[in-house]
Each structure stands twice: as structure tokens, then as C-alpha cells.
N, C-alpha and C positions, 0 to 999 in steps of 0.2 A: 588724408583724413585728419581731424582735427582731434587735438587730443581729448576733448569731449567725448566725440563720437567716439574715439577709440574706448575710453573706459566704459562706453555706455554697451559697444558692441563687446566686447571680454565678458561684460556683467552677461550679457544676452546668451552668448556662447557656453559660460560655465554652469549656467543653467537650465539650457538644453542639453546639455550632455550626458546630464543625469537620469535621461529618460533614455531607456534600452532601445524601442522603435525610430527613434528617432535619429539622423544620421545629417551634420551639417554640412552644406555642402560650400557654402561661403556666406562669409558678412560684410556687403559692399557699401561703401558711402555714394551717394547719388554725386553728378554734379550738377553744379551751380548752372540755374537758371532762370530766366525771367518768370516762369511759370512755379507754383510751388511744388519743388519734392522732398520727397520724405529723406530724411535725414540717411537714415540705415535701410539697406534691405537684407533679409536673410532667407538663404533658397536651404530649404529641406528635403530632405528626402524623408518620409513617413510610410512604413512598412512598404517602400519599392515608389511612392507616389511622390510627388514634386509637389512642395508648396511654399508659398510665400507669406513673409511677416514684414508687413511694411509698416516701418518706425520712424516715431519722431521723437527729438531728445528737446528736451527743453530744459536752461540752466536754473529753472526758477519750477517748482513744481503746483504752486498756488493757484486755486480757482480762478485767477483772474487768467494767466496764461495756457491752464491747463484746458477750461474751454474751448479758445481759440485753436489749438492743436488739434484735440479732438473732431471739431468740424471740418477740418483740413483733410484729416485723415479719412475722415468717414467720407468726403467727397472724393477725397483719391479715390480709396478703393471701390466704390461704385462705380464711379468713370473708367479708371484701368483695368482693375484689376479684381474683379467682382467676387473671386472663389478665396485671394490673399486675407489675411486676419490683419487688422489695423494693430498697430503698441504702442502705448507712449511709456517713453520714459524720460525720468526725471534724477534728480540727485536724494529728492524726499518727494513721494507722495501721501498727505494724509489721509487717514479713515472718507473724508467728507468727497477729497477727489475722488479715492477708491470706489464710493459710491456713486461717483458722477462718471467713470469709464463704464461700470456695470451695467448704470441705465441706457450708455448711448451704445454700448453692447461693441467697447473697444481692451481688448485688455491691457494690464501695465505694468512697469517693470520699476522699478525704483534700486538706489545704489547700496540702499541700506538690506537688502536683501527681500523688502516687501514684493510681491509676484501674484498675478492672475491670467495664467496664458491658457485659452480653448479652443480648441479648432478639432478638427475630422476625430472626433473619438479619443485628443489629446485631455488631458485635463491637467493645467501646475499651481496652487496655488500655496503662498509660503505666508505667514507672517510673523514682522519682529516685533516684539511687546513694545521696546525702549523705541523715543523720538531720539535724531538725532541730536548732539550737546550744541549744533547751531541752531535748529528747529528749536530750543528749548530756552537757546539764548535767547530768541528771536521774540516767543511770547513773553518772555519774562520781560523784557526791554517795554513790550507793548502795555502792561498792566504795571509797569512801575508808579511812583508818586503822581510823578509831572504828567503823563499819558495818562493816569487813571482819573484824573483832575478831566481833563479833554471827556472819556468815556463817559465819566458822571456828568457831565455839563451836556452830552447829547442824549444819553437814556432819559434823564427828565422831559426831554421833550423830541422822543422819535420819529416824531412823523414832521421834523422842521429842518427846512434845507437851512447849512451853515455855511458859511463865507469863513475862510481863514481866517480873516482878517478879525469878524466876529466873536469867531468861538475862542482867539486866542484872547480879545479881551476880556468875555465871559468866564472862559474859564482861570485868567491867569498867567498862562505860559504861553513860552515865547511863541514867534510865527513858525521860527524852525523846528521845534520841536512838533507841534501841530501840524505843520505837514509830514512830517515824517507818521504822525501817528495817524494821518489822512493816508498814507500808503499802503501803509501797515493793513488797515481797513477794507480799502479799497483791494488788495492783491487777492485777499480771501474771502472777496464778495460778502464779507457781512455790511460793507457802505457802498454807494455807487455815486457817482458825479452828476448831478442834474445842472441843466441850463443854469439852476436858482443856487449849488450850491452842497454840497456833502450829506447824502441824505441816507442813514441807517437801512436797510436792506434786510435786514436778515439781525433782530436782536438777539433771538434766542438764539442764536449759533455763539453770539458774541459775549453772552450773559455765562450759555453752558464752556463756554471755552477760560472765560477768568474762572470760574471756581475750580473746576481742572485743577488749575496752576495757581490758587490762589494761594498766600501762609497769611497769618494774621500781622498787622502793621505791624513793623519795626517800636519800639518806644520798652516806656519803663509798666511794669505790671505788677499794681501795687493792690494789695490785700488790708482791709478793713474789716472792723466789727461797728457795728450801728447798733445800739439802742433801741431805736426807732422801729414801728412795726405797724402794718397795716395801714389805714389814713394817714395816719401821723408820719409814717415814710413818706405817702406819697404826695401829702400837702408840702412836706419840708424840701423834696426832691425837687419838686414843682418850683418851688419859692426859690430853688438856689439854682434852677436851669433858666428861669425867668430872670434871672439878675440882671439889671444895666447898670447901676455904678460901677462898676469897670471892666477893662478890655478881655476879662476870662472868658475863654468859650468851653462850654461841656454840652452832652449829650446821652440819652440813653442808648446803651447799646448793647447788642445781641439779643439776647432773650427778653432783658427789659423792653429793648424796643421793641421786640415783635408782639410784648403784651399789648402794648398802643396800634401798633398797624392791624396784628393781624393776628389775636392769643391763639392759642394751641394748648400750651398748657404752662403752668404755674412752676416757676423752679424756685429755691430755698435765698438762693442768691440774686444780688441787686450787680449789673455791667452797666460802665459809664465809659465812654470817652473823654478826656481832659487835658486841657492844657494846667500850664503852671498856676496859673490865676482861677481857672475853674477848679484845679484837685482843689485851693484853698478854703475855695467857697464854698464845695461838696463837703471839707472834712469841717469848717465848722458849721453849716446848718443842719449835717448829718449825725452833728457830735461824733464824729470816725475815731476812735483807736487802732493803731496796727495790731496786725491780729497775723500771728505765726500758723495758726490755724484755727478751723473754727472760726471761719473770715465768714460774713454774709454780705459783703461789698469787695467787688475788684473794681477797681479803676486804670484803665490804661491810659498813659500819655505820650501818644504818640509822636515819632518825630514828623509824621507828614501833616500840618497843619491843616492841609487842603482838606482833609475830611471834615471839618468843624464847617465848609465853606457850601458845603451838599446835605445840611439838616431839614429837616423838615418838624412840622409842631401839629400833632393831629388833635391837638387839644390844648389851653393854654396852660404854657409853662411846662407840655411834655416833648421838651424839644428830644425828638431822634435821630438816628442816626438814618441815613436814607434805605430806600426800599432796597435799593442795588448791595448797599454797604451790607445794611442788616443780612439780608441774605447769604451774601460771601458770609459774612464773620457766623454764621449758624449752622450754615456748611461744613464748616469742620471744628465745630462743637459738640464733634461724638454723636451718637446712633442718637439722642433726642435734638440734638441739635440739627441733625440731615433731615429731621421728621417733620420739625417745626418749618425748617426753611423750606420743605419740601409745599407745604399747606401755605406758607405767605406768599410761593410761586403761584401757585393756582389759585390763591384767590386776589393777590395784587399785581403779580407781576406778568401781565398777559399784553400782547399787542397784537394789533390787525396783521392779519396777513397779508 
């Protein structure tokens, strides 16, 4: 038995034991054959009756694997074994797989101690709050600068098959990174591969999964007071986001920007995005003084550039920050910020099914 299997069957075993009727009577690895078998089998005994749980372990737990197992399984046990309960396990199953055993009516076992096993009047199911710290690595890797660069350059346009080749010089970053972040995509069925090219699947898995995980960009968070009020803000704001004599890039953003996409309602404070050349140009058309408190301007300056590169102008001179961006960043701007973002979802951020 392979030391997989072995941990997969120990996991299998100390979790059946915990159940009184229940009485194991062995956990065997199948062997190797031309034909598909199931990785584990485990013969029970249930209040005097003999039944079987025929298992597959997969090293990778992700939709995209997790499917293919599951129809393996389901076809087993129809064919051999019709009264046996199918299981897959895995090293992490998520909520989403979780839901996708329930529908094809296969239960699962996971290492992290997640569980859903039913059969003759049995019932187990366990769950652990925490992802595992590789699960955790894993998104966080996928929604970083250089990946979220990729992300943004396909959510603008979801319904459009991309070529590697393309999207890394649209977006920026390199080919390798890009396919890795094509993997990333593709393992958890929010993309799938067409003839034409990497084609978004499933946004809103992929939209609700970054805010999850998302923190606000790394950079510097600087506080202002303005002057300025009403028109006169929003003419001068206008006039200093509109600027092209030189290479600053700024933007509205959070709450400011979702006045432009998508208002909800009016906050006391003005959010910008900025580089070095933009803060300059915001603090003097804004006449900005630092403000200890009693700021009604924050400006962030990000270290990830690439945000400046996914703006959008729904009006001239109200450059934003994009629908994706604005969203995450109001997302966790507190109970009005969850409110607002919730309202710019529903009314800009919808795609076909």
C-alpha cells in the first residue's frame, strides 16, 4: 500500500471507530490493474451486516480532479458493487467539492478532518472552520500583484477565450507566471480550456473566492484635509485625474469610486489611489494639508502599480478604480462598505450563466 493510501486508510479507520455499531473488519488497497479500482476498500460490519465503502484518494482535492474520481466511483459501484457507498478522499476538500460529493450522492473524507459518510441508518459528518496553511498558501499565491494583474485583464472581458501568449502581454506578466495562474484557474473549474483558448467558467466562484482572501494593497496610507467641497472638489478632482503632462497615475477609489459606478450612499471622506506623481498632483489641485485627524482625504500609494493599469473613466476625468478593484476594496470597508459592495455586485457585477 502506498504511503498515501496508508494515511488516507488510518484517517478512514479512526473515524469509523468512533461510531459504537460499527465494527471494522479490514482496510485493503486494491491492486493494480488495467481496469479502474478503487484505491481503498473497507468491509464493515454494521449492527451484525457486512458492508462496503469503496474509496478513492486523490493527491490533489480540487474540482478539477475531484470530478473525475467521483464518476469513477459512481460507475464502480453501480457495476460491482450496487449496495457498497462510494468515498472519496482527498488531503483538503473544499466547501464547493463538498457540495459537489452531496449532489452526485458520493460521501468524503478529507485529512484535515472534514467528513460526510451515510449509509444503512449510518450518519458522520464532522467540520473544520480553518483551510489548511497550504490551501491558504495556495489562494493567497493566486490573488497576489502579478496573478491579480492576469485576473483583472480576464474579468474585463469574461466571455473571451485567451491564449497565454496574449493575456501575458495584456496583462504584463510573464508566460510563467500566467500559466501557472492558468492552472490555478483551471484545477478549481472557475476557467476551462477551449479549443480558442482559457475561457472564465464560473466568475462568481472566482470573484466570491478573492474577497474571502482578500487585505487591502500593500503601499503607504496617507491622510489629508482639503478645502475643497462639493463641485469645487469634484471639478478639481476631475481636473487632477485628467492630467497628462506627466507620467502620474491616480484614481478614485472605494467609496469614491463606487459614487461613479454605482452610488449607494455618500461618505464624509474622498479615497484615491496614487502613485508618486499622482499623490503630487492630487495634493496640489486638492490644496491637501496632512491631517492627524479630521482627514476628509486618504490617498494610498500602492506598491502594486498594476492597479493604475485596470482603471476605468465613467465620466470624463472620473478616472476609477475598476469594478473588480472597487468591490474587493469596499468589501472590507466595514458593515457600509460590505453594503455598498454588496449593491455595485448586483447591479454591475453580473455575468451570463
Amino acid at each position: 500500500m502506498k504511503e498515501s493510501e496508508a494515511r488516507a486508510g488510518e484517517a478512514l479507520r479512526r473515524l469509523l471507530a468512533k461510531i459504537p455499531i460499527l465494527q471494522v473488519e479490514g482496510i485493503e488497497a486494491e491492486a493494480m490493474s488495467d481496469d479502474w479500482e478503487p484505491d481503498l476498500i473497507a468491509r464493515l460490519l454494521v449492527d451484525g451486516r457486512q458492508h462496503l465503502l469503496i474509496c478513492e484518494y486523490k493527491s490533489n482535492g480540487q474540482p478539477r480532479y475531484a470530478r473525475s474520481a467521483l464518476l469513477e466511483l459512481r460507475n464502480y459501484v453501480a457495476q460491482r458493487t450496487p449496495e457498497a457507498t462510494p468515498v472519496f478522499i482527498a488531503p483538503y476538500i473544499s466547501p464547493a467539492v463538498r457540495q459537489l460529493c452531496e449532489e452526485k450522492g458520493v460521501s468524503y473524507l478529507d485529512l484535515e478532518g472534514n467528513a460526510r459518510i451515510a449509509f444503512r441508518g449510518v450518519f458522520i459528518e464532522r467540520m473544520v472552520t480553518d483551510k489548511p496553511a497550504a490551501e491558504q498558501r495556495e489562494l493567497k499565491s493566486l490573488f497576489r500583484p502579478k496573478s491579480a494583474q492576469v485576473l483583472r485583464t480576464m474579468l474585463r472581458e469574461p466571455g473571451r477565450a485567451w491564449r497565454v501568449t496574449e493575456l501575458s502581454e495584456i496583462s504584463g506578466v510573464s508566460l510563467g507566471h500566467v500559466s501557472n495562474v492558468r492552472t490555478g484557474l483551471i484545477d478549481r473549474e472557475w476557467a476551462r480550456a477551449s479549443d480558442d483558448g482559457l475561457v472564465l467558467s464560473d466568475p462568481d466562484a472566482l470573484v466570491d473566492a478573492w474577497r474571502d482572501s482578500y487585505t487591502a494593497p500593500p503601499g503607504e496610507r496617507l491622510r489629508f484635509y482639503t478645502p475643497l467641497h462639493g463641485s469645487a472638489f469634484e471639478e478639481a478632482a476631475r481636473s487632477a485625474l485628467r492630467a497628462k503632462d506627466g507620467p502620474g497615475h491616480a484614481a478614485f477609489a472605494s467609496f469614491s469610486a463606487a459614487q461613479w459606478l454605482s452610488p449607494y450612499g455618500r461618505t464624509g471622506t474622498h479615497y484615491f489611489f496614487a502613485d508618486e506623481d499622482g499623490l503630487r498632483e492630487l495634493q496640489a489641485t486638492l490644496k491637501l494639508t496632512p491631517a492627524a485627524k479630521g482627514e476628509n482625504v486618504v490617498i494610498t500609494v500602492p506598491k502594486d502599480t498594476g492597479l493604475f493599469a485596470d482603471t476605468i473613466e465613467p465620466a470624463p476625468g472620473a478616472v476609477c478604480t475598476s469594478l473588480v478593484q472597487t468591490y474587493l476594496d469596499l468589501s472590507i470597508a466595514g458593515e457600509r462598505g460590505a453594503e455598498a459592495a454588496d449593491h455595485l455586485r448586483k447591479e454591475k457585477l453580473t455575468w451570463p450563466k
